[in-house]
Backbone as CSV, one residue per row, in Angstrom:
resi,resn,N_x,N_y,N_z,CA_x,CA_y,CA_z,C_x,C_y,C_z
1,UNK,11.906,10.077,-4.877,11.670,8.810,-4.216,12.505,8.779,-2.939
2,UNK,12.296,8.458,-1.941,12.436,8.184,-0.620,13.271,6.963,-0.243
3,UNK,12.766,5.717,-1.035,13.244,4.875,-0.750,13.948,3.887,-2.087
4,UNK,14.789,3.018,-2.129,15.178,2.551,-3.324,13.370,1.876,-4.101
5,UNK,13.427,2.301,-5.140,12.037,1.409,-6.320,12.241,-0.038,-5.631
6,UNK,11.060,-0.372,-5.833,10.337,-1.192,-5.576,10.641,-1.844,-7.216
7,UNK,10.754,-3.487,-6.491,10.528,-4.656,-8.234,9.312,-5.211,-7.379
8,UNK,9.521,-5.918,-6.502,8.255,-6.174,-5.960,6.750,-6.351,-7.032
9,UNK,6.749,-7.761,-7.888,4.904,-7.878,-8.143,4.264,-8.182,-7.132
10,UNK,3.502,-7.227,-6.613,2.555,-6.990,-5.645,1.562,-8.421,-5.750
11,UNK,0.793,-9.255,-4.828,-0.815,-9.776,-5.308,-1.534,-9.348,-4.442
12,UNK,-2.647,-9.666,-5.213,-4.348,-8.886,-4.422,-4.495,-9.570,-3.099
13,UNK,-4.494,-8.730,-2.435,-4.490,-8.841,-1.129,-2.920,-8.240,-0.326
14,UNK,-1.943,-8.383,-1.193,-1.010,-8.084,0.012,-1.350,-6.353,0.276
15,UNK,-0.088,-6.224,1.861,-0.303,-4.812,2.076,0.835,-3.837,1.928
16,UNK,0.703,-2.887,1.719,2.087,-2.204,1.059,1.665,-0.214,1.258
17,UNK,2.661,0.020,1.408,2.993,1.380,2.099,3.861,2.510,0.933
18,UNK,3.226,3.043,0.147,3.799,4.491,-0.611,4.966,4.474,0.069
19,UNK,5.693,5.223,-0.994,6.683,5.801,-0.366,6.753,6.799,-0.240
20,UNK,5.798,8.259,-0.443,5.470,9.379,-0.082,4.933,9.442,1.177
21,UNK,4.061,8.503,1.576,3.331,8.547,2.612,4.365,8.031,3.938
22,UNK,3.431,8.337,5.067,4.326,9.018,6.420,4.351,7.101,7.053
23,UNK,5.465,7.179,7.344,5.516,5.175,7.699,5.640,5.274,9.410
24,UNK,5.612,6.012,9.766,5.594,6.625,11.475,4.573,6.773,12.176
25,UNK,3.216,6.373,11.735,2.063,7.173,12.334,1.562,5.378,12.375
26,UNK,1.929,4.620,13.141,1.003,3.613,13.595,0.580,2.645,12.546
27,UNK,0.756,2.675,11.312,-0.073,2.060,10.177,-1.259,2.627,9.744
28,UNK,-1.509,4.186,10.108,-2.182,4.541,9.360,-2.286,4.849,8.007
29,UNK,-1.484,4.710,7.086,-1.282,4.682,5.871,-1.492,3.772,5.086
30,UNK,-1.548,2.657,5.795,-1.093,1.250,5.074,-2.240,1.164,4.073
31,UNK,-1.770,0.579,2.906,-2.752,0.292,2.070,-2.504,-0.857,1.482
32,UNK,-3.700,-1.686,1.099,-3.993,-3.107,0.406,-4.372,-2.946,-1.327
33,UNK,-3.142,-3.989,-1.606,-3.606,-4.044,-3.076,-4.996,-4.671,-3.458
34,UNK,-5.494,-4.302,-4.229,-6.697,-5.282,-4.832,-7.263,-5.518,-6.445
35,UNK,-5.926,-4.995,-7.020,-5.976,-5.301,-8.383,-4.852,-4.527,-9.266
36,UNK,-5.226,-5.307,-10.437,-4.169,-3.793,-11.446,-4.982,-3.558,-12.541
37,UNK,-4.633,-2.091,-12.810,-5.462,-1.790,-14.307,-4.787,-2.179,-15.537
38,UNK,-5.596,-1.687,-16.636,-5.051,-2.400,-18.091,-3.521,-1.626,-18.570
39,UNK,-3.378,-0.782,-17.450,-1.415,-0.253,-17.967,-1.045,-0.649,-17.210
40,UNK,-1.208,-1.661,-16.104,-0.252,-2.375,-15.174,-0.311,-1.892,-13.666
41,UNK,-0.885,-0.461,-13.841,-0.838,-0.318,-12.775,-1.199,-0.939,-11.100
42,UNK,-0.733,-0.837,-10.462,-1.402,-1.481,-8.859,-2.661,-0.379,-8.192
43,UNK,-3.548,-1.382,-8.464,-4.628,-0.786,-7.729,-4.612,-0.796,-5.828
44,UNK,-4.089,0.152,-5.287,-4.530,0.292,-4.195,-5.741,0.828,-3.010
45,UNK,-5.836,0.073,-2.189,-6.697,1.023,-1.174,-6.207,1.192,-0.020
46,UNK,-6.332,2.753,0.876,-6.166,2.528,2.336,-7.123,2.049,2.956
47,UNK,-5.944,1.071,4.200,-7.214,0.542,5.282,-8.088,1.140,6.303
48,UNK,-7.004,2.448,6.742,-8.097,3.345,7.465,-9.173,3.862,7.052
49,UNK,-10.003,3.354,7.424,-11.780,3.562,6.767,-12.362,5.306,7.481
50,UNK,-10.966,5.806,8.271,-11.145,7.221,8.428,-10.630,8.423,7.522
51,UNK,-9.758,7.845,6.094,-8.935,8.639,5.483,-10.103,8.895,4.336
52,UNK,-10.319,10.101,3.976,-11.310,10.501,3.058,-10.492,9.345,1.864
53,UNK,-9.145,10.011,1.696,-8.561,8.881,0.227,-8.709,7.723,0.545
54,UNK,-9.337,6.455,1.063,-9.365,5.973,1.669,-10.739,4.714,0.656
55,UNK,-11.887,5.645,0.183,-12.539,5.596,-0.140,-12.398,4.787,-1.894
56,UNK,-11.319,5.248,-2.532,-11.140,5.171,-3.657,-9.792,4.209,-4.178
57,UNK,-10.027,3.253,-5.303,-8.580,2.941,-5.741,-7.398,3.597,-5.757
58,UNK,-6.529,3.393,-5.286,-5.424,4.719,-6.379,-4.497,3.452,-7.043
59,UNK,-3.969,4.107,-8.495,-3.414,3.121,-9.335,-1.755,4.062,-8.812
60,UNK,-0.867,3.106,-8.585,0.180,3.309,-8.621,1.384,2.575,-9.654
61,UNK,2.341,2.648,-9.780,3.111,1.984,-10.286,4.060,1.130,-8.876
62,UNK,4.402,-0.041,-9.231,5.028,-0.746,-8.099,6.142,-0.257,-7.516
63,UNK,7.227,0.337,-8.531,8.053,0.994,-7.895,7.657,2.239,-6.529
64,UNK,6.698,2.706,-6.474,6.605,3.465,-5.266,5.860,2.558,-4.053
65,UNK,5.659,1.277,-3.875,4.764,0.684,-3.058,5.805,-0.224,-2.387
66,UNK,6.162,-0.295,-1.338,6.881,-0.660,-0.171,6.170,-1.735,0.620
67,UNK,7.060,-3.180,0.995,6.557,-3.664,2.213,6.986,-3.303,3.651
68,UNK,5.215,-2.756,3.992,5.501,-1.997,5.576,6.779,-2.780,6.672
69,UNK,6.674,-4.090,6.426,7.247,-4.989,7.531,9.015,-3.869,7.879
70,UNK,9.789,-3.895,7.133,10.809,-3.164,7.464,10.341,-2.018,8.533
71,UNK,9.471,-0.600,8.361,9.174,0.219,8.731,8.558,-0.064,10.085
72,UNK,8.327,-1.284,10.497,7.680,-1.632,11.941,6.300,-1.173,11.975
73,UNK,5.841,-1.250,10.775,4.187,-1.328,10.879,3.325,-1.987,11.072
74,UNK,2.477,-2.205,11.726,1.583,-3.597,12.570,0.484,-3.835,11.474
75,UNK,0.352,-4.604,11.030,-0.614,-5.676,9.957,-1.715,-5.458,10.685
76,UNK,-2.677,-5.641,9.797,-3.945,-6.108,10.157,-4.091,-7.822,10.917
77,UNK,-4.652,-8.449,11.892,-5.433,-9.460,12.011,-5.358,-10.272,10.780
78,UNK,-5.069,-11.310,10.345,-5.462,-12.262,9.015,-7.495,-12.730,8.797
79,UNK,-7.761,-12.166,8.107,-8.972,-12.664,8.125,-9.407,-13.666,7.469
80,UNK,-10.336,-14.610,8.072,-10.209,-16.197,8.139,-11.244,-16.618,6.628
């Protein structure tokens, strides 16, 4: 781990950044929660609609999911 675990309960919709993944590249990484599965896990997706993984949930555990804001990553627009 990279960064101290995450306690952080995530909700559907917020946005949150691995901590494997590269926090330097513009917000291309960033990914949005949008659920959890039946072991708790956090269902994520990335927002770049150019990342093949991008395409698919990934279930993480919260401890590896970071809020970008520290890292100086630019949010999406709020959509209305």
């Amino acid at each position: 781990m990279n960064d101290p675990a995450n306690t952080r309960q995530w909700q559907v919709g917020d946005y949150v950044i691995h901590d494997a993944d590269a926090k330097h590249d513009g917000g291309r990484m960033l990914m949005r929660v949008v659920g959890y599965n039946r072991q708790g896990a956090c269902l994520t997706r990335y927002m770049d609609p150019t990342l093949q993984a991008g395409r698919k949930p990934w279930a993480n555990a919260i401890a590896w999911l970071h809020d970008p804001a520290p890292y100086g990553i630019p949010l999406p627009p709020v959509q209305p």
